[in-house]
Backbone as CSV, one residue per row, in Angstrom:
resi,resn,N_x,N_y,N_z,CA_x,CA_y,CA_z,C_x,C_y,C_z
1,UNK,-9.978,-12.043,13.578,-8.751,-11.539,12.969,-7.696,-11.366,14.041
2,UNK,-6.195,-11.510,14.011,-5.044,-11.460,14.488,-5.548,-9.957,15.122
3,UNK,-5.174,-9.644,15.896,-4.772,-8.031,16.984,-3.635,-8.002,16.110
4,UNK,-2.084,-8.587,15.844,-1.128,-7.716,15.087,-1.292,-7.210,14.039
5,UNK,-2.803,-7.815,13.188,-2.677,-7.205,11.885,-4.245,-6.127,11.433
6,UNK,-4.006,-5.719,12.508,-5.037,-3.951,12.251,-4.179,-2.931,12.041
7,UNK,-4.822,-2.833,11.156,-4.193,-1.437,10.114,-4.974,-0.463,10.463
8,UNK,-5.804,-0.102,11.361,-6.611,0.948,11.607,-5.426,2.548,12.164
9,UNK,-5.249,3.293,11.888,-4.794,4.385,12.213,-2.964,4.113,11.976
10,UNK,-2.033,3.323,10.940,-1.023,2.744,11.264,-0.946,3.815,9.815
11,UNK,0.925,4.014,10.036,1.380,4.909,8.647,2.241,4.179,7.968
12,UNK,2.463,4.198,6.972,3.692,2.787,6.257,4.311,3.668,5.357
13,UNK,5.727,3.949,4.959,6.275,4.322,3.711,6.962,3.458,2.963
14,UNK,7.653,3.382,1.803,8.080,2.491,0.991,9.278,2.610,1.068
15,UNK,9.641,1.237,1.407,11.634,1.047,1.797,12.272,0.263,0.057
16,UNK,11.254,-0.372,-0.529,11.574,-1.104,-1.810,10.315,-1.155,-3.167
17,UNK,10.939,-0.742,-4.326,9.926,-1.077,-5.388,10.700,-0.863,-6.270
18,UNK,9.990,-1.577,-7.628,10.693,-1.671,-8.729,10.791,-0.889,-9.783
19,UNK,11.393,-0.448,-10.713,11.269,0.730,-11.382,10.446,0.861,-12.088
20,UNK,9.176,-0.033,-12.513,8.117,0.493,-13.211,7.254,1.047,-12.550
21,UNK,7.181,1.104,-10.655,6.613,1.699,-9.495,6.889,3.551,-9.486
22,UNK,5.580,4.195,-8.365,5.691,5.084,-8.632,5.483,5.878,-7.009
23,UNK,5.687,5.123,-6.160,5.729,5.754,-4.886,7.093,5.174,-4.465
24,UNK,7.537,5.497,-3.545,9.133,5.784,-3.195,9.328,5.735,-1.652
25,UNK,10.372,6.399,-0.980,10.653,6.075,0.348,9.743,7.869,0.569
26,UNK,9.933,9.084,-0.513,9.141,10.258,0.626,7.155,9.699,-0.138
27,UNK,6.786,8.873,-0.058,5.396,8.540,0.272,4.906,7.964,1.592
28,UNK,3.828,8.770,1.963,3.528,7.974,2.926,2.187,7.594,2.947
29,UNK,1.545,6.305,3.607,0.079,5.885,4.016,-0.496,5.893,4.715
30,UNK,-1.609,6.388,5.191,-2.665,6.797,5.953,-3.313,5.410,6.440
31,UNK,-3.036,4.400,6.843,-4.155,3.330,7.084,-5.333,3.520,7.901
32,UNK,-6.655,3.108,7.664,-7.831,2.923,8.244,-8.312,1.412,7.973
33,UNK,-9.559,0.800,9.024,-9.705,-0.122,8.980,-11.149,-0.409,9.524
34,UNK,-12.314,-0.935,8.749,-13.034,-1.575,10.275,-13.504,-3.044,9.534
35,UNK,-13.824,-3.590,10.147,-13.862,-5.212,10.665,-12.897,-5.615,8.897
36,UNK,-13.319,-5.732,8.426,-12.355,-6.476,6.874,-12.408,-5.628,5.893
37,UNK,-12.948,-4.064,6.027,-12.654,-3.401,5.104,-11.404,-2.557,5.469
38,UNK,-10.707,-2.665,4.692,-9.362,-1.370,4.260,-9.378,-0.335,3.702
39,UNK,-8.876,0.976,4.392,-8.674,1.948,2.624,-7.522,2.647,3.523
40,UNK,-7.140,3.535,2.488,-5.433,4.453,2.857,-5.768,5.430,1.955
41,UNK,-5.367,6.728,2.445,-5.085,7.762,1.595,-3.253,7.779,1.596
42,UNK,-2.776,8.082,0.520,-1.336,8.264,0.600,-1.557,9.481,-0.754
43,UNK,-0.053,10.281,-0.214,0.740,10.987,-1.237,2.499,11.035,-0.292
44,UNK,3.247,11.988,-1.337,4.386,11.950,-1.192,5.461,11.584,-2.570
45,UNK,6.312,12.145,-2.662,6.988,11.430,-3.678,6.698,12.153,-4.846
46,UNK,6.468,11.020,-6.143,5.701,11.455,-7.272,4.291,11.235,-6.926
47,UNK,3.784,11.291,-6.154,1.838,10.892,-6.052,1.761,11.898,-5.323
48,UNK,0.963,12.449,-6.356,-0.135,14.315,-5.381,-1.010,13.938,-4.571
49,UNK,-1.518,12.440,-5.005,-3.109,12.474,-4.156,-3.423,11.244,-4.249
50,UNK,-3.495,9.671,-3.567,-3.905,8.684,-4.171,-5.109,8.287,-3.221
51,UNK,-5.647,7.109,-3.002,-6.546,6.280,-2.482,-6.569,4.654,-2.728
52,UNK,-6.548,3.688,-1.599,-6.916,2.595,-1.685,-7.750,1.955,-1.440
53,UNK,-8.715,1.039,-1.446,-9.694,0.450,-1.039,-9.741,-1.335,-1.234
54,UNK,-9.942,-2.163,-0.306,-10.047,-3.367,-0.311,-10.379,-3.944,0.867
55,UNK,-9.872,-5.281,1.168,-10.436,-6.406,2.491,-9.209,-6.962,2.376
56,UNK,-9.576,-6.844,4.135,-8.206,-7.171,4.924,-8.925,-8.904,5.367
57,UNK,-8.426,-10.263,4.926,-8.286,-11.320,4.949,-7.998,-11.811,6.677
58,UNK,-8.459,-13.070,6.929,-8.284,-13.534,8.087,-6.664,-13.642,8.349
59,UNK,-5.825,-13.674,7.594,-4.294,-13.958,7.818,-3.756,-12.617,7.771
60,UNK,-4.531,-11.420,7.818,-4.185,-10.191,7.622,-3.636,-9.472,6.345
61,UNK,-3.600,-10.572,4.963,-3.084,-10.437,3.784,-4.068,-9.521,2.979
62,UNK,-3.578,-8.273,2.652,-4.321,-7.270,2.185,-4.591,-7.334,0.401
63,UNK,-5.743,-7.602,-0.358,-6.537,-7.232,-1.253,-7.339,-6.165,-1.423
64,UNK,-6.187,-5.154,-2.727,-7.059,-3.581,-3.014,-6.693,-3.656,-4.156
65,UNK,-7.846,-2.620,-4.337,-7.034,-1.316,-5.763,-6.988,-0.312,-5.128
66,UNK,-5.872,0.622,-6.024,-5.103,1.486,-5.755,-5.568,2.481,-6.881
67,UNK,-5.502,3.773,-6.628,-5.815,4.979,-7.632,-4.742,6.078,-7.237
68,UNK,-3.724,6.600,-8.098,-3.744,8.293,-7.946,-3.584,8.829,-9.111
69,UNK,-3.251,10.380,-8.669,-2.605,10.685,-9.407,-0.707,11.350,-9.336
70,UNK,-0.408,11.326,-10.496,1.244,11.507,-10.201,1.740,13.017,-10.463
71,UNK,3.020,13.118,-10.285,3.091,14.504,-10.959,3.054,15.183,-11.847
72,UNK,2.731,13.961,-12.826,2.876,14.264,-14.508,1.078,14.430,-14.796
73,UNK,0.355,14.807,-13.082,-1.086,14.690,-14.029,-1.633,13.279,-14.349
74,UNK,-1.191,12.349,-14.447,-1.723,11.394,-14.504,-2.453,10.687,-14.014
75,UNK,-3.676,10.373,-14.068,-4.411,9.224,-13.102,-3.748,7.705,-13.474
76,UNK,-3.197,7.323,-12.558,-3.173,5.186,-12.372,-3.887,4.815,-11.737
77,UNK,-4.237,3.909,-11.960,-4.609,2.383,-11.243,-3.953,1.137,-11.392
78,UNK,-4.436,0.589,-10.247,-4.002,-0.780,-10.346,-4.636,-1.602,-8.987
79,UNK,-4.137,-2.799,-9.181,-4.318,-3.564,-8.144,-2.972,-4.481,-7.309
80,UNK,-3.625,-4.709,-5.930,-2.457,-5.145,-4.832,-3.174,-6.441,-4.368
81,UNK,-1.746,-7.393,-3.858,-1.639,-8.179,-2.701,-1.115,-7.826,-1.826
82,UNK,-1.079,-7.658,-0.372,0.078,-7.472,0.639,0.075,-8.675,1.357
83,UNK,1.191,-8.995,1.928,1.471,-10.442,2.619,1.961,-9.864,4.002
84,UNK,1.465,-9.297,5.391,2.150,-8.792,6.380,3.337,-9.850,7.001
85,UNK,4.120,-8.837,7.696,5.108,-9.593,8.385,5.363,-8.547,9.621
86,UNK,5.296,-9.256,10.933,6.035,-8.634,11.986,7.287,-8.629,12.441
87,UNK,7.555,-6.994,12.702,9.133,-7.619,12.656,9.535,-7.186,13.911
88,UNK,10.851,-7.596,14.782,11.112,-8.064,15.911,10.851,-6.900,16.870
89,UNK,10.965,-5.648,16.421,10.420,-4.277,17.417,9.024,-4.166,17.232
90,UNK,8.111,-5.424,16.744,7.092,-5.102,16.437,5.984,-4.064,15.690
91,UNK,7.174,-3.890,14.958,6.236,-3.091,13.562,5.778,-3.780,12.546
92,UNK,5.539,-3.188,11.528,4.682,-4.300,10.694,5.650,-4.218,9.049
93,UNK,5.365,-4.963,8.647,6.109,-4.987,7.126,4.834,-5.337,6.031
94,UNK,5.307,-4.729,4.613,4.251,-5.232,3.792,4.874,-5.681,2.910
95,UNK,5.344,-6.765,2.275,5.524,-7.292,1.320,4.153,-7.226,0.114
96,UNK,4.360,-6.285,-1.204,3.257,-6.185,-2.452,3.698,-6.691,-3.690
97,UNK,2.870,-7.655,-4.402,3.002,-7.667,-5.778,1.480,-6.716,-6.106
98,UNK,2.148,-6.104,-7.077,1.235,-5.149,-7.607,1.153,-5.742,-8.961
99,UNK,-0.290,-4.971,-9.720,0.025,-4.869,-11.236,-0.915,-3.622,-11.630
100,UNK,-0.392,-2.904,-12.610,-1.322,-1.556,-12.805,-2.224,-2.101,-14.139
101,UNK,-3.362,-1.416,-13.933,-4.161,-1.645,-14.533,-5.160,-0.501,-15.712
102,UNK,-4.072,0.250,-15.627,-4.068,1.186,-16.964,-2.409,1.525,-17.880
103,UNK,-2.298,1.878,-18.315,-1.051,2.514,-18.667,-0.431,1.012,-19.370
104,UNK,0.802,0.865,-19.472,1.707,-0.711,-19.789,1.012,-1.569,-19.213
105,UNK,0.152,-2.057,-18.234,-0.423,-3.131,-17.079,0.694,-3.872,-16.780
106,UNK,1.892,-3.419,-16.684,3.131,-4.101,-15.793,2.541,-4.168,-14.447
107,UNK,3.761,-5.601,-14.528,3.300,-5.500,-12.469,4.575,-5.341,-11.872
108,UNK,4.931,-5.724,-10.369,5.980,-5.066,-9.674,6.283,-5.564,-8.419
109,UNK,7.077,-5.005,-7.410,6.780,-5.772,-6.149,7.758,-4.553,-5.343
110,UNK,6.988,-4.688,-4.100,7.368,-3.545,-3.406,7.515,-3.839,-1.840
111,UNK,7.768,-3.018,-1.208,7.748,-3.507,0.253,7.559,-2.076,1.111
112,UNK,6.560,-1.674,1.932,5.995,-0.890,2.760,6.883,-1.394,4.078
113,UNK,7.057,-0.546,5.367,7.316,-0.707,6.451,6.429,0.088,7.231
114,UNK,5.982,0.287,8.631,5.191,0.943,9.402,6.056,2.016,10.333
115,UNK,6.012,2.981,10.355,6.585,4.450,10.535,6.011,4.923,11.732
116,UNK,4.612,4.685,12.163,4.478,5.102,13.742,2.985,4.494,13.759
C-alpha cells in the first residue's frame, strides 16, 4: 500500500455534502487503520455518536459502512466509497459517494479534508 494513504491516527471533517447528508463542517473523524482494515469513530454536528468499518484498497480508495446516531435519536446507516486525493500541503482529501441504507436509501456525495 502507498505510505500517503494511511489513515491510521489522521482526523478529517466535512468541507462538502449534499442535503440529504447528515454530517457537516462541526463533525469530525477519528481514523484508525491496520494493514487493509479501516474504522473511524466520528461525532459532531447532527451525529451524537457514529462508527465506520471497512477495507482500505491498494489505491487507498476506501470501502465501508457507516452507522450513527443523529440528534433526532435516530439510528442510520449506510454505505461509502472514498476516492483519496493529495493535496499540495500534503494533506489528504476524500472525495464520497454515499448511499444510506435505511430511511429514503438516497445517496449523496460529499467531500472530507484532513485537519491534523
Amino acid at each position: 500500500m502507498n505510505a500517503n494513504h494511511n489513515y491510521d491516527n489522521k482526523v478529517f471533517t466535512n468541507i462538502q455534502n449534499t442535503d440529504n447528508g447528515e454530517v457537516n463542517s462541526e463533525t469530525l473523524f477519528y481514523y484508525h487503520q491496520n494493514e487493509d482494515i479501516v474504522w473511524a469513530e466520528y461525532n459532531g454536528g447532527s451525529i451524537k455518536k457514529g462508527f465506520l468499518l471497512g477495507f482500505v484498497r491498494g489505491n487507498g480508495e476506501l470501502v465501508f459502512h457507516y452507522q450513527h446516531i443523529n440528534l433526532h435519536g435516530e439510528i442510520r446507516t449506510g454505505k461509502c466509497h472514498s476516492t483519496p486525493r493529495i493535496l499540495d500541503d500534503g494533506r489528504m482529501e476524500l472525495v464520497e459517494k454515499w448511499a444510506w441504507t435505511n430511511g429514503d436509501k438516497s445517496s449523496g456525495e460529499s467531500t472530507l479534508i484532513e485537519v491534523c
